[in-house]
C-alpha positions in Angstrom: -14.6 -74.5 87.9 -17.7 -76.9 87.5 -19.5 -76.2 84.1 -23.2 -76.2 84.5 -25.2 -78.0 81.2 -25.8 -75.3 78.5 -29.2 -75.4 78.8 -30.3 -74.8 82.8 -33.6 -76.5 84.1 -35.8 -73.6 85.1 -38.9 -74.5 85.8 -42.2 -72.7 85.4 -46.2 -72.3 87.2 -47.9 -75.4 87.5 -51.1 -76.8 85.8 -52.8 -79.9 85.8 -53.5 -82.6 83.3 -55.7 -85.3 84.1 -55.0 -86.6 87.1 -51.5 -85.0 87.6 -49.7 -81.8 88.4 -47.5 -80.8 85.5 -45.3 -78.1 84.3 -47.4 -75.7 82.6 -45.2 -75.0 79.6 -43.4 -78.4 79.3 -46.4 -80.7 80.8 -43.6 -82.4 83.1 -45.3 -84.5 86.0 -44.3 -83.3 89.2 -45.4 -83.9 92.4 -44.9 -81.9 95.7 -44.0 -83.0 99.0 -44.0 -80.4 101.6 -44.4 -78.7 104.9 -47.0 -76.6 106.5 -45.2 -73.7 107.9 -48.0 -71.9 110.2 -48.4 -68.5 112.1 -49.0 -66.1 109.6 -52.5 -66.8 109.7 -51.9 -65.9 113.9 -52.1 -62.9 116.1 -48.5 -62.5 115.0 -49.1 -62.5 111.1 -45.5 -64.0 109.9 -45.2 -67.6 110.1 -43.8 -69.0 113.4 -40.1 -69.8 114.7 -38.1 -66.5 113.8 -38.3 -65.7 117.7 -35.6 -68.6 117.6 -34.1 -68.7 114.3 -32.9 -66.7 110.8 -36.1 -67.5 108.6 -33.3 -68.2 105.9 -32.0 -70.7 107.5 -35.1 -72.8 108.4 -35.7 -72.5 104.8 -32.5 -74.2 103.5 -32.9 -76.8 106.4 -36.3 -77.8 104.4 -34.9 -77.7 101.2 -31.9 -79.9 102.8 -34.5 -82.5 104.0 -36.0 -82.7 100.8 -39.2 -80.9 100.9 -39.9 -78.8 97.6 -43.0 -76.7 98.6 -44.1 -74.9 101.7 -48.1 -74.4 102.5 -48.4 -70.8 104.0 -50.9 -70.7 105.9 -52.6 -66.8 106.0 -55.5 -64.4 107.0 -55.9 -61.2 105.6 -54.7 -59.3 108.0 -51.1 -60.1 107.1 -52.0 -56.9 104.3 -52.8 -54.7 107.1 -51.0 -55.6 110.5 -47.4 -55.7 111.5 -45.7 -58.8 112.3 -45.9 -57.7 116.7 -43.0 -59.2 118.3 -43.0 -63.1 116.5 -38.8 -61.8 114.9 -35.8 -61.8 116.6 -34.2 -58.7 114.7 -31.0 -59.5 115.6 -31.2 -63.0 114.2 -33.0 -61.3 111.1 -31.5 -58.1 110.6 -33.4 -57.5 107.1 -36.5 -57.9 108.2 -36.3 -54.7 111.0 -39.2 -52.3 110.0 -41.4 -54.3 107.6 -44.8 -55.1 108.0 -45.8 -58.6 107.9 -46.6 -58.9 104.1 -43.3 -57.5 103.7 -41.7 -60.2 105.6 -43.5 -62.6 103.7 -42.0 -60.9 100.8 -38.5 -61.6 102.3 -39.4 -65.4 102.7 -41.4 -65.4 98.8 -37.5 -64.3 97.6 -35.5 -66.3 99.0 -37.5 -69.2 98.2 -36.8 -68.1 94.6 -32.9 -68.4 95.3 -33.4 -72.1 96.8 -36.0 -73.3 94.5 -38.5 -74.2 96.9 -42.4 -73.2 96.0 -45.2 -71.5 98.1 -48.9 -71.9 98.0 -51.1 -69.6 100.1 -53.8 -71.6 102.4 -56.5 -68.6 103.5 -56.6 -70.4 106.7 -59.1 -67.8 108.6 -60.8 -64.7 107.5 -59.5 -62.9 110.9 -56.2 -63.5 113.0 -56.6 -66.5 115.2 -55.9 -70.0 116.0 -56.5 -73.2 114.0 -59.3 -73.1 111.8 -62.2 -70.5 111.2 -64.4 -71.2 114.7 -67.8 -71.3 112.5 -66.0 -72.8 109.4 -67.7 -70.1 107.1 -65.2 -67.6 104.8 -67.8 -65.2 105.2 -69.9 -63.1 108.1 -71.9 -60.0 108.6 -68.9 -58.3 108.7 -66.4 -59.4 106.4 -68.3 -60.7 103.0 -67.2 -63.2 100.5 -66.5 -60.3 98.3 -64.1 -58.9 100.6 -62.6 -62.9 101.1 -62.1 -62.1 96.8 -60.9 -58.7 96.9 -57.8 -60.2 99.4 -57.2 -62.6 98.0 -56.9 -60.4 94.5 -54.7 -58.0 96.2 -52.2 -61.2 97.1 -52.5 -63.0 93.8 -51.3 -60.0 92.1 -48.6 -59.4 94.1 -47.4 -62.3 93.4 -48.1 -62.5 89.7 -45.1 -63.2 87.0 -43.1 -64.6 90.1 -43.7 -68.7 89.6 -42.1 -69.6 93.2 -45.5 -68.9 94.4 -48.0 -71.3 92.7 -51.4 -72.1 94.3 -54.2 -70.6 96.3 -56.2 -72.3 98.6 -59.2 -70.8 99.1 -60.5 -71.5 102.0 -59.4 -73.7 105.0 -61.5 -76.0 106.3 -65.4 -74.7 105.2 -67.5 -76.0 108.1 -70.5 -75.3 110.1 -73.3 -74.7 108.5 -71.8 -75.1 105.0 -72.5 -78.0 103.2 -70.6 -79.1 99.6 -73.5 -78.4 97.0 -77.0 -77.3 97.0 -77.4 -80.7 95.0 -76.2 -83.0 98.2 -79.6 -85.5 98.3 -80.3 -85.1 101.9 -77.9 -82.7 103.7 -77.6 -79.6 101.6 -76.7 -76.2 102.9 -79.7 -74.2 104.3 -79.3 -71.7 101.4 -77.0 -71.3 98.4 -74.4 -68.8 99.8 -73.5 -72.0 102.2 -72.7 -73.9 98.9 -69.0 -74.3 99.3 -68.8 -75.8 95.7 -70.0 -73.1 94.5 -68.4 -70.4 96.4 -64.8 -71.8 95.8 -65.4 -71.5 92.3 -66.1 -68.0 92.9 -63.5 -67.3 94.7 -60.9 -69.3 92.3 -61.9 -67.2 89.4 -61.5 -64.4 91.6 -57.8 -65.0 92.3 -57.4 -66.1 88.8 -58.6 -63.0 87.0 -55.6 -60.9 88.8 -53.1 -64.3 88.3 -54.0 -66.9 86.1 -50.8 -69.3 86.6 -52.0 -70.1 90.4 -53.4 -73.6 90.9 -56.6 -73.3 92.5 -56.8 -75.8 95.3 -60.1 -77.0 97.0 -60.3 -78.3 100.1 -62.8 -80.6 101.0 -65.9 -80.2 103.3 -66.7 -82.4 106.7 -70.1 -83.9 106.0 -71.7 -84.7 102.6 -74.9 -86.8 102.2 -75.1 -87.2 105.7 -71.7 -88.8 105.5 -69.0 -87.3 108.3 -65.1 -87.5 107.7 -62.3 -85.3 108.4 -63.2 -81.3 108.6 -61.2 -80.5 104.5 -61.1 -84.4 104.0 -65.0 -85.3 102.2 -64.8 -84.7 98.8 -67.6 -87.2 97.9 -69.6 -84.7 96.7 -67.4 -84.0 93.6 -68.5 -87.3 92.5 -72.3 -85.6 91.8 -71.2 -81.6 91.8 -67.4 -80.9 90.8 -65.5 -77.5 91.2 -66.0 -75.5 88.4 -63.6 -72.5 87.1 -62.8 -70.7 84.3 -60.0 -72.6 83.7 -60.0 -76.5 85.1 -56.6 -77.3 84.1 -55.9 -75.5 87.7 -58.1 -77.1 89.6 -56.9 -79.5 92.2 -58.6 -80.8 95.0 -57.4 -80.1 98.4 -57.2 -83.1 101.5 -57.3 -83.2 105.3 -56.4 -86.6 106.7 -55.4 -87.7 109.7 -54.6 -90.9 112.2 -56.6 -91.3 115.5 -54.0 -89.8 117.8 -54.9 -86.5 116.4 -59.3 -87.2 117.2 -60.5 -90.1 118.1 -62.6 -90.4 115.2 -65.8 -93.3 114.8 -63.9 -94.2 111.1 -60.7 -94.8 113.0 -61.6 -96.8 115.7 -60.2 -100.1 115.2 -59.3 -99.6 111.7 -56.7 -101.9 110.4 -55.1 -100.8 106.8 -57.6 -102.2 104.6 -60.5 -100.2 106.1 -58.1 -96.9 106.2 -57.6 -97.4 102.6 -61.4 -97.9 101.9 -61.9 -94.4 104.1 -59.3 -92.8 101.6 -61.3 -94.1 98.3 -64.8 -93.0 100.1 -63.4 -89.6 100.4 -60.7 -88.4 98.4 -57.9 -91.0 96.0 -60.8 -91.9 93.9 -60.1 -88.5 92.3 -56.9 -89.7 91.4 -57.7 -93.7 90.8 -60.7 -92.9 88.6 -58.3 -89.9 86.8 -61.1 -86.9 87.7 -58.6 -84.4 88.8 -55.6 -84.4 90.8 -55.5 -84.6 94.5 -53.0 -83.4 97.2 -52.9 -83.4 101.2 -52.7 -80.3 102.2 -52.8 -81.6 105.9 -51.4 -84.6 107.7 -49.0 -85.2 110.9 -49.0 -87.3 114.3 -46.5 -87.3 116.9 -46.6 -91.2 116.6 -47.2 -91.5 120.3 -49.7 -94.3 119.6 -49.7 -97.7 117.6 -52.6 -96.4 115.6 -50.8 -93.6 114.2 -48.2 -95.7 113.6 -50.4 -97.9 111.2 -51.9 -95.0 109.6 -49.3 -93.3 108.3 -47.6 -96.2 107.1 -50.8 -97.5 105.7 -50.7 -93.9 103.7 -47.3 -93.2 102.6 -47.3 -97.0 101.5 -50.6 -96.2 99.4 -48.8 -92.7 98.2 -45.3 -94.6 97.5 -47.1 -97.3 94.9 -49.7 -94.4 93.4 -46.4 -92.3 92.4 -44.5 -95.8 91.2 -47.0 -96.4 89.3 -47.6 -92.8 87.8 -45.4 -92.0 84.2 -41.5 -91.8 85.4 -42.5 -92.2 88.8 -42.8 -88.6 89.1 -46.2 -87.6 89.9 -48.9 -89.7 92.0 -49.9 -87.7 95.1 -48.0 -85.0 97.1 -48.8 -83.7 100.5 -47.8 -81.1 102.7 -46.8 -82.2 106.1 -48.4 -80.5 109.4 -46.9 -79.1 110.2 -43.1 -77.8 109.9 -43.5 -75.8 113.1 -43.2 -77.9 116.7 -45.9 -75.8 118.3 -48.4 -77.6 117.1 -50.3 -78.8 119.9 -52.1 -82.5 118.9 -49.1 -83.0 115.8 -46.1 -81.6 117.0 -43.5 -80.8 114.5 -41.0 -81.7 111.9 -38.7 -80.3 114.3 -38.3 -80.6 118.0 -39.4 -77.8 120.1 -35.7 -75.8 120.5 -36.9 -75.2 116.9 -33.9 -76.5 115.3 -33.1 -80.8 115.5 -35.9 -83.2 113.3 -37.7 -85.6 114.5 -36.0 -88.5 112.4 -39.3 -90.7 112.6 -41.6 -88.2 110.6 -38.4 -88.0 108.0 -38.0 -92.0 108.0 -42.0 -91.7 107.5 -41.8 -89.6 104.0 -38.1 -90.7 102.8 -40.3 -92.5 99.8 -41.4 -89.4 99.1 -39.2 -86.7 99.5 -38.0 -85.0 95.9 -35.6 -81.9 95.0 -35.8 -78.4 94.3 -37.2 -77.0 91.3 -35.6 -73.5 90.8 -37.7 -71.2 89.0 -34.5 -68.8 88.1 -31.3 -69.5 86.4 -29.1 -68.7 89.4 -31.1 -70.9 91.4 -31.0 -73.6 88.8 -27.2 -73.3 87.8 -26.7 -73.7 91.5 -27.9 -77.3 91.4 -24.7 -77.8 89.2 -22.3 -75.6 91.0 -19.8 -76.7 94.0 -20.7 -76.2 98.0 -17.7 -75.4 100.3 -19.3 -76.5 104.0 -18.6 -73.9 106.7 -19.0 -74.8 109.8 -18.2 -73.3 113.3 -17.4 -75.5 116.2 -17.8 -74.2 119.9 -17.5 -75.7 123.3 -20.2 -76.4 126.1 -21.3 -73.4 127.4 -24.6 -72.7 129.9 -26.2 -70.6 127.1 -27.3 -70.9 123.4 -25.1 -69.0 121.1 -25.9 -67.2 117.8 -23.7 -66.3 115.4 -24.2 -63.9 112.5 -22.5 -64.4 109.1 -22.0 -62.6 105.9 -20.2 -63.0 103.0 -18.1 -60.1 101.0 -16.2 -59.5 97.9 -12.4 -59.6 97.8 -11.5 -60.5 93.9 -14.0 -63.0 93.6 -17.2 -60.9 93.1 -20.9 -62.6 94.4 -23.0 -63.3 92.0 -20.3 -64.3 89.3 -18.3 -66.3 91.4 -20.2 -67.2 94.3 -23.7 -66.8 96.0 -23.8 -63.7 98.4 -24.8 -65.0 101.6 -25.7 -63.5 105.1 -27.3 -65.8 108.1 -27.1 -67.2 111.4 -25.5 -69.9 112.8 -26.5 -71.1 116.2 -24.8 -73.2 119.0 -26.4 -74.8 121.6 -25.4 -74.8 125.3 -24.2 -78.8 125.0 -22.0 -77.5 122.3 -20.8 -78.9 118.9 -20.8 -77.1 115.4 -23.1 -75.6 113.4 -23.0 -75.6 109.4 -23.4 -73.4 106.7 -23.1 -73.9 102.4 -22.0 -71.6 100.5 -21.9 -71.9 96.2 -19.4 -71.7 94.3 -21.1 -70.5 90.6 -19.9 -72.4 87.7 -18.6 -70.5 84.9 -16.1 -71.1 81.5 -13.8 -68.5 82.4 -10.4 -68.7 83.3 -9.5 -66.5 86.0 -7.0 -67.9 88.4 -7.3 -67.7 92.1 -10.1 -65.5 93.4 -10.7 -65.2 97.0 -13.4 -63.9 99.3 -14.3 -63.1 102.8 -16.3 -65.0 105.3 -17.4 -63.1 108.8 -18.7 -63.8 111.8 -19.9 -61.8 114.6 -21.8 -62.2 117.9 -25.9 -61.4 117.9 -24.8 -58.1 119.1 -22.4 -57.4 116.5 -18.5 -58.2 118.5 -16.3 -59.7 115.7 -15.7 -63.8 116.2 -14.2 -65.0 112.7 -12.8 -63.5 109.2 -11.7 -66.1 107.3 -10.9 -66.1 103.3 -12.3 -68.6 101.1 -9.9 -69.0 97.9 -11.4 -70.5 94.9 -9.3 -72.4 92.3 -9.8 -72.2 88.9 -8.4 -75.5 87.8 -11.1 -77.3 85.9 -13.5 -78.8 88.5 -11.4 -78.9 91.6 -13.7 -78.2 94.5 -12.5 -75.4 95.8 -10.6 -75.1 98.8 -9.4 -72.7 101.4 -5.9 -71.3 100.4 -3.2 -73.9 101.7 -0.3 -71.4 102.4 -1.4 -68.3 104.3 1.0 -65.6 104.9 0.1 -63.0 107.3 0.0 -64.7 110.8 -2.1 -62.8 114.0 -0.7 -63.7 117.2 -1.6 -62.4 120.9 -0.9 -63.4 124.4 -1.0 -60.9 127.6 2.4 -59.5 128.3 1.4 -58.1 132.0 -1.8 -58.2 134.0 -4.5 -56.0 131.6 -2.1 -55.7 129.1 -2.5 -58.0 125.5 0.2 -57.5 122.6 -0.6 -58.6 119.1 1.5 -59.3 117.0 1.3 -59.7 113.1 3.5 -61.9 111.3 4.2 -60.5 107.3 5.7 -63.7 104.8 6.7 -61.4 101.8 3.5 -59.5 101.3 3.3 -55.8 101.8 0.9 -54.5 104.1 -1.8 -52.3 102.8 -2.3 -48.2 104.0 1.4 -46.7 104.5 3.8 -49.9 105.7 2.4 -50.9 109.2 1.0 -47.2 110.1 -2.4 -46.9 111.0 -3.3 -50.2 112.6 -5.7 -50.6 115.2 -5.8 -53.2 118.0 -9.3 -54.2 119.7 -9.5 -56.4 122.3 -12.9 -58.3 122.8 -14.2 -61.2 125.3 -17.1 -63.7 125.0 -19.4 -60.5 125.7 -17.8 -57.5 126.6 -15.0 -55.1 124.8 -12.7 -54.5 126.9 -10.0 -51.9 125.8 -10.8 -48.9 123.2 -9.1 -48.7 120.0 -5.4 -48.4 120.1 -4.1 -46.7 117.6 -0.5 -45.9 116.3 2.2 -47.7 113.7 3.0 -51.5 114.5 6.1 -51.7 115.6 8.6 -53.7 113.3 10.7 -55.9 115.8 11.6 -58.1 112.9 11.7 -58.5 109.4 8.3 -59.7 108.7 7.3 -58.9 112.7 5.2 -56.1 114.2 3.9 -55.9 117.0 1.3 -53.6 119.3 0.4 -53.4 123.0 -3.6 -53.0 123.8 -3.9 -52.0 127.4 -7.5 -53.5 128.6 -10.3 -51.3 129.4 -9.6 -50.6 133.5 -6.6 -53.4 133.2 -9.3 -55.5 133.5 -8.1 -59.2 132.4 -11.0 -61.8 131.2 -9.6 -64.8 129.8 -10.4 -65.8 126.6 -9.6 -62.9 124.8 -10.3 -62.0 121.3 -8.1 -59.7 118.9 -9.5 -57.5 116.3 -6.4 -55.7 114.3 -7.8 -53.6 112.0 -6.6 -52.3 108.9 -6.1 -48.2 108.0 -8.4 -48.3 105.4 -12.0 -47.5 105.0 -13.3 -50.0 102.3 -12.4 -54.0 101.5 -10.3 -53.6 98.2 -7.9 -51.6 100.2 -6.9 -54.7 102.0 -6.9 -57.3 99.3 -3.4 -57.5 98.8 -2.9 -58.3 102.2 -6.0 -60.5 103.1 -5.5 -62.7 99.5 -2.5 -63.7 101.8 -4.4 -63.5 105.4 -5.5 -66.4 107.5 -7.0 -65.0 110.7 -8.1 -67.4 112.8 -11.7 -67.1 115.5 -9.3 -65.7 118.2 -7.8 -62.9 115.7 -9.8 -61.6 113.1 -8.8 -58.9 110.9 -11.6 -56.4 109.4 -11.6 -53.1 108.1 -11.4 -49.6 109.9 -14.8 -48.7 109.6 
């Protein structure tokens, strides 16, 4: 197989040095690029879309476009409160019966297994839409020491686990709030307004429970009487900066956006040269005049008008030549795109509202940009070395969507030595086509021959569509393939009206259990089952042929039948001599008697 480097790039938490993010233990520049995946911080709690899809696999899908960080978007009522009805369970079985910190839980893992990174945005401080209605992180009711103790009670969750690096602590401040008690003629009406002020008590907060998190502050809408973008004016660092405990964690946090989103008085006309004088006002002389590092936590457009259209190629050219020009090309700075969901009313999506296809504009918009992964554990690192065998299930036009759930399991080649366990959904639409899955093949210096495993397929409500094998080759960096000589062959056709005979095709291999006793013949349709179990021997008509009659249920006939034969046998190594030579095909699967 493919030998991964001795040494494995793992990378660590994130700190900041000068003007750039770096690797805390290494000082690496990096820079994110990434989305906004919102909801969480909703009636619902979770983020938004698993009423349509496997969380899992949105999550490789953004790790496929080359996004290396999510934003997460919260209240704290995702400690408390359920996630309501916001999952399809049966397109995320593992997430039946957790609460909606517990989902989040789900997604914080298997970011760890992709190498993708998480930040918290504290987007409210109760459930709702868009931003805080009074922009204030505090009230009567809920006090900015309450605002810390949540935000504790997250941090330390989270601490020792590096996928999830930053805080934000607050989204959008507003109102009444004002940047410092120090602004010359529109300061806050009394110091617990003082969003400087407050964020650095609040950052210290989340960084005396975890002290790896980068602190990110987002910026303010008016200062010295100056208006720009609610999160966007941070002119008031230039006279009263953040403080923490620890300022190698401090970055500074940016709203910007084009006039399709608000037609704003600093937009209105603009061409490029006045948009880039808006951005130094407010926010890149942070990173031109090297006071701290700076990242958008907040941009998108539909690109329904020319103006937006000029924007954002006025910013991601400014953002392409700061990172060219930063050490290696690596740092320069990141944003994170709003948003990743399409139900986002004045910027749409990265994907299209069935939740699944990309708008190829907004991609075309950040391709400068995009990065890679940066696994924060060795499996998720070697990985980045290791082969992919594509999987991918093809399916006529139909009047429905279709969903598919997948899983892999153990034959001799054993997940997590040989290959990366893998459940999910795969998911047809009515025009058609295939959808596509990756699976890993782990590299490794042992020599172990051929190793095989399983990879099944069911319907969303569990009727058997697909068992194939996967056999891996051990022949020193082949890709591995599936095995070109199968010899167990499943046949079936309908003998009489309501009648279906499978048959099962032997090329010298013995079959498992006691000869061909025991065997069971199912017979299934699109969506029904149509005859119970029957059981009995196969009959041997040949040499290597048996065969079995399957009356359907009330000699009902549906076309498009599907066989399940299953094997005498209650667990998967009892049919590993026969399946390392099966090769069932979508119409005849073969699983085990359960």
């Amino acid at each position: 197989m493919t030998l991964a480097p001795e040494t494995l790039r793992q990378w660590g938490y994130f700190s900041t040095s000068g003007r750039e993010i770096v690797e805390s233990d290494s000082g690496e520049i990096v820079r994110l690029l990434g989305v906004n995946w919102h909801g969480a911080e909703g009636f619902t709690h979770v983020p938004n879309g698993m009423w349509a899809r496997n969380y899992r696999d949105m999550m490789d899908q953004m790790v496929d476009l080359g996004f290396n960080v999510i934003r997460l978007p919260v209240s704290p009522a995702i400690l408390t409160e359920g996630p309501g009805d916001a999952i399809r369970y049966d397109l995320n079985p593992d997430l039946v019966g957790l609460s909606a910190i517990e989902v989040i839980d789900r997604i914080v893992d298997y970011a760890s297994e992709i190498g993708i990174r998480i930040f918290f945005d504290m987007h409210r401080r109760d459930a709702g839409i868009g931003k805080q209605q009074d922009g204030l992180w505090f009230s009567d009711t809920y006090t900015e020491a309450d605002l810390i103790a949540d935000w504790q009670t997250i941090a330390a969750r989270y601490a020792g686990n590096p996928t999830v690096v930053g805080a934000e602590p607050f989204n959008e401040p507003s109102g009444i709030a004002r940047w410092s008690m120090l602004d010359p003629r529109t300061p806050p009406p009394s110091p617990e307004y003082a969003w400087v002020d407050a964020a650095g008590r609040i950052g210290d907060g989340i960084l005396a429970v975890n002290p790896d998190l980068l602190i990110l502050v987002n910026g303010i809408h008016i200062v010295d009487t100056k208006f720009y973008w609610v999160g966007g004016n941070l002119r008031g660092v230039r006279f009263d900066p953040v403080e923490l405990a620890a300022n190698d964690k401090l970055v500074y946090s940016v709203h910007d956006y084009p006039f399709g989103v608000r037609k704003v008085p600093w937009l209105d006309g603009a061409d490029s040269a006045q948009m880039l004088a808006n951005f130094d006002t407010n926010w890149s002389f942070l990173y031109e005049e090297s006071l701290a590092p700076v990242l958008i936590t907040e941009t998108g457009s539909r690109f329904m008008i020319p103006e937006d259209l000029l924007y954002m190629e006025t910013l991601t050219n400014y953002l392409e030549g700061v990172a060219a020009a930063s050490p290696g090309g690596a740092g320069g700075i990141g944003l994170t795109w709003w948003s990743w969901n399409p139900n986002s009313f004045d910027t749409g999506g990265i994907l299209k509202d069935n939740w699944f296809d990309v708008h190829p504009e907004k991609l075309e918009a950040l391709s400068g940009l995009l990065g890679s992964a940066m696994p924060t554990t060795e499996a998720a690192a070697r990985a980045l070395f290791d082969a992919d065998i594509d999987v991918v299930l093809t399916a006529t036009a139909e009047p429905w969507h279709r969903t598919y759930l997948y899983e892999t399991i153990d034959l001799t080649a054993v997940a997590g030595q040989d290959y990366v366990a893998k459940t999910g959904v795969l998911h047809i639409r009515p025009d058609g086509g295939s959808a596509r899955t990756v699976l890993t093949v782990l590299s490794d210096d042992i020599e172990e021959g051929r190793e095989a495993f399983l990879f099944r397929t069911r319907t969303a409500d569990g009727a058997p569509v697909g068992l194939d094998k996967i056999t891996l080759f051990d022949d020193d960096g082949a890709a591995p393939v599936t095995d070109p000589d199968p010899r167990i062959f499943i046949g079936g056709e309908e003998t009489s009206p309501g009648h279906w005979l499978t048959r099962l095709e032997v090329k010298d291999a013995p079959l498992p259990g006691e000869g061909a006793k025991g065997w069971t013949t199912m017979l299934y349709s699109d969506l029904f089952t149509l005859s119970s179990p029957t059981k009995g021997a196969l009959t041997q008509v040949a040499p290597d042929l048996y065969q079995l009659t399957a009356p359907a249920l009330n000699n009902r006939w549906v076309s498009a039948l599907k066989t399940e034969l299953k094997a005498p046998v209650a667990d998967m190594a009892g049919l590993e001599t026969a399946l390392l030579f099966a090769e069932p095909t979508a119409e005849n699967p073969i699983v085990p008697e359960t």
